[in-house]
N, C-alpha and C positions, 0 to 999 in steps of 0.2 A: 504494500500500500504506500503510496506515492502522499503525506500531507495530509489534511483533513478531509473526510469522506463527507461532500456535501450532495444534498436531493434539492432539487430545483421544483418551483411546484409553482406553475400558473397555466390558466388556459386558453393562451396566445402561444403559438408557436414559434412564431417569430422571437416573441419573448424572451423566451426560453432558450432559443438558438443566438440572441444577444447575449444572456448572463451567461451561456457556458463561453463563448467566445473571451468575455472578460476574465473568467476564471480560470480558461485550460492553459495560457501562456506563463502563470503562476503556480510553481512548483508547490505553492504548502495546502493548493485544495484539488482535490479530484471528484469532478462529476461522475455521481456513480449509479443517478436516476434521476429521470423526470417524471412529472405529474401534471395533470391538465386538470383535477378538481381537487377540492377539498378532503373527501373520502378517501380517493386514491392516494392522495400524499399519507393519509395516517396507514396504509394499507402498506406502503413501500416502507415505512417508517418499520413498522414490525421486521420485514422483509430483510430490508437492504443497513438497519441499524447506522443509520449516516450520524453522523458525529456534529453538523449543522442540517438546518432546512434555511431555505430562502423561500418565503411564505408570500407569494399576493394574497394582497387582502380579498379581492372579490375575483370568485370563482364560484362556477357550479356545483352542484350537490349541496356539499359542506362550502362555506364562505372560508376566505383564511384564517377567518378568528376564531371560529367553531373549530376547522382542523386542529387550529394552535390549541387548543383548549384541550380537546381530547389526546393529540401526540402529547404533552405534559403532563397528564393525568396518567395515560400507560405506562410513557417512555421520559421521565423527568432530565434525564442524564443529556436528553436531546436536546439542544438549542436550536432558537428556532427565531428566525428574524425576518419581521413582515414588512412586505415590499408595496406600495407604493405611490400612486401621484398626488394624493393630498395631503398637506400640514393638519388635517382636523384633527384638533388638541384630543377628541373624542375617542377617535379610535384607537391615538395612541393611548390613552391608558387604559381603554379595553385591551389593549393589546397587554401590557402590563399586568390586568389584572387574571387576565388566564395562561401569562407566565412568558411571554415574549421576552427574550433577550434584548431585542435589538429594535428598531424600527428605521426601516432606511427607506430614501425617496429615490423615486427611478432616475428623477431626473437630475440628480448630482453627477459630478464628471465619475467618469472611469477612476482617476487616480483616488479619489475619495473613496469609491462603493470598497479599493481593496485596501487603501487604508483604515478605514472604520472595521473592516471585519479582520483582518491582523490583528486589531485590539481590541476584538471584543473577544474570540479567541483567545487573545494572550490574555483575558484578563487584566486587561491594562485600563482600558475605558469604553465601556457599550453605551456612553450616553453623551449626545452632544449638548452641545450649549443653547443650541437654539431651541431643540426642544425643552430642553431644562427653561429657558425661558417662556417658553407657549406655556409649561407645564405650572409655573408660579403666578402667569397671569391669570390662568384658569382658575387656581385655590382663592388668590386674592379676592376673584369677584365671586366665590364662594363661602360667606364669614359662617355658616355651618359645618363646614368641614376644616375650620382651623383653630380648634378653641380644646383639641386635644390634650392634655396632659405631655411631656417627654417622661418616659421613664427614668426614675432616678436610676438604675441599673449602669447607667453609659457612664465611664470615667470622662472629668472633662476633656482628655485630651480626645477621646472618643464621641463626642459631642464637635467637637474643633474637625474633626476629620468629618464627621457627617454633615456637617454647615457644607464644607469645600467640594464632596460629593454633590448635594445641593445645586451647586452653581456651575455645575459641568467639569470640576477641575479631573485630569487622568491623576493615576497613583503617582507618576513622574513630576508632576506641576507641585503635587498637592506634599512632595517629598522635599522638593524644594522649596515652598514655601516657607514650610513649620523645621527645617533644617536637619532632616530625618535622613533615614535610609528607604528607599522606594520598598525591597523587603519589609521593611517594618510599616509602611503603607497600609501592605497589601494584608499583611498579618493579622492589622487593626480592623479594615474595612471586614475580616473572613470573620473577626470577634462579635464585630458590630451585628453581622448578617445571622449570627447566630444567636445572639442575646435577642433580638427584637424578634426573630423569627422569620426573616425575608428570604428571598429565595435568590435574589440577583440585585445588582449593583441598581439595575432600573427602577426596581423595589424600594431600594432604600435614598433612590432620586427623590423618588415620587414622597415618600414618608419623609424627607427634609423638607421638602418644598408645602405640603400638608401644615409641618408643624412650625414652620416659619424660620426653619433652620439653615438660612443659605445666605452666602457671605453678603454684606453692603456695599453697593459701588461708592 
């Protein structure tokens, strides 16, 4: 096996014959199935155990948020990142809330679709800033859902790394800021994910920005 075993999953052909073209010139991912519905992608998921999906959101059968919902529920270990043409603040945290890794838009360049998933992969950062921004405006015009309690459980320096999460910062930025080791970052954010109960970095985006925990310009 050549890289990460990713499944491609939309019901354009063309589509689908563009993301593998961006994918197959880079050694760390191997197409190793397509999908044209929703159903089908959770069906290959069993099957073919791809290590990523690349999820459209709307597809036949199952929609991509329904697939996403059910591959995470079977298959947790799956990462699964939904593809694409609108910023609605909505979807993405449907997409969040049934366990989306990642939310990427079609129409960013090439260099970006393979920088973003290198580091969501690595582990390094599966959340942009501009989402993190759509995602704070959204809470804000929300004053029911920011009036939560923070668990005293979080050390403050773990409260300090959740604000920088919050605001888009990667493990790298956010090592440099507070004059750490990126290692002890990563360490912090895997403590964080575990005290509170989250499941991915997206998760605990969305729960900084919720509880008003995201740096000040």
């Amino acid at each position: 096996m050549n890289g990460y075993r990713v499944l491609i999953a939309d019901d354009h052909p063309m589509a689908r014959s563009a993301i593998r073209s961006l994918l197959d010139p880079d050694p760390a991912f191997e197409v190793v199935g397509e999908a044209e519905n929703g159903e089908q992608a959770f069906q290959l998921c069993g099957e073919l155990q791809p290590d990523l999906v690349l999820m459209d959101i709307n597809m036949p059968k199952w929609s991509g948020l329904e697939a996403t919902r059910e591959v995470k529920k079977a298959y947790p270990h799956i990462k699964v990142v939904i593809l694409s043409v609108s910023e609605d603040v909505g979807d993405l945290i449907t997409a969040i809330q049934f366990g989306a890794q990642g939310y990427l838009l079609k129409n960013l360049e090439p260099d970006d679709w393979i920088n973003y998933l290198h580091a969501l992969l690595g582990e390094d950062s599966d959340w942009s800033r501009e989402m993190a921004n759509k995602l704070l405006h959204r809470f804000r015009q929300d004053d029911a859902r920011t009036d939560e309690a923070v668990p005293e459980i979080l050390t403050p320096r773990e409260r300090e790394i959740v604000m920088y999460v919050g605001s888009g910062k990667t493990n790298r930025e956010i090592s440099e800021a507070l004059v750490i080791a990126e290692n002890t970052v990563k360490n912090h954010v895997k403590n964080i994910l575990d005290k509170l109960q989250l499941a991915n970095r997206v998760q605990l985006a969305a729960y900084a920005v919720r509880h008003h925990m995201v740096m000040k310009k």
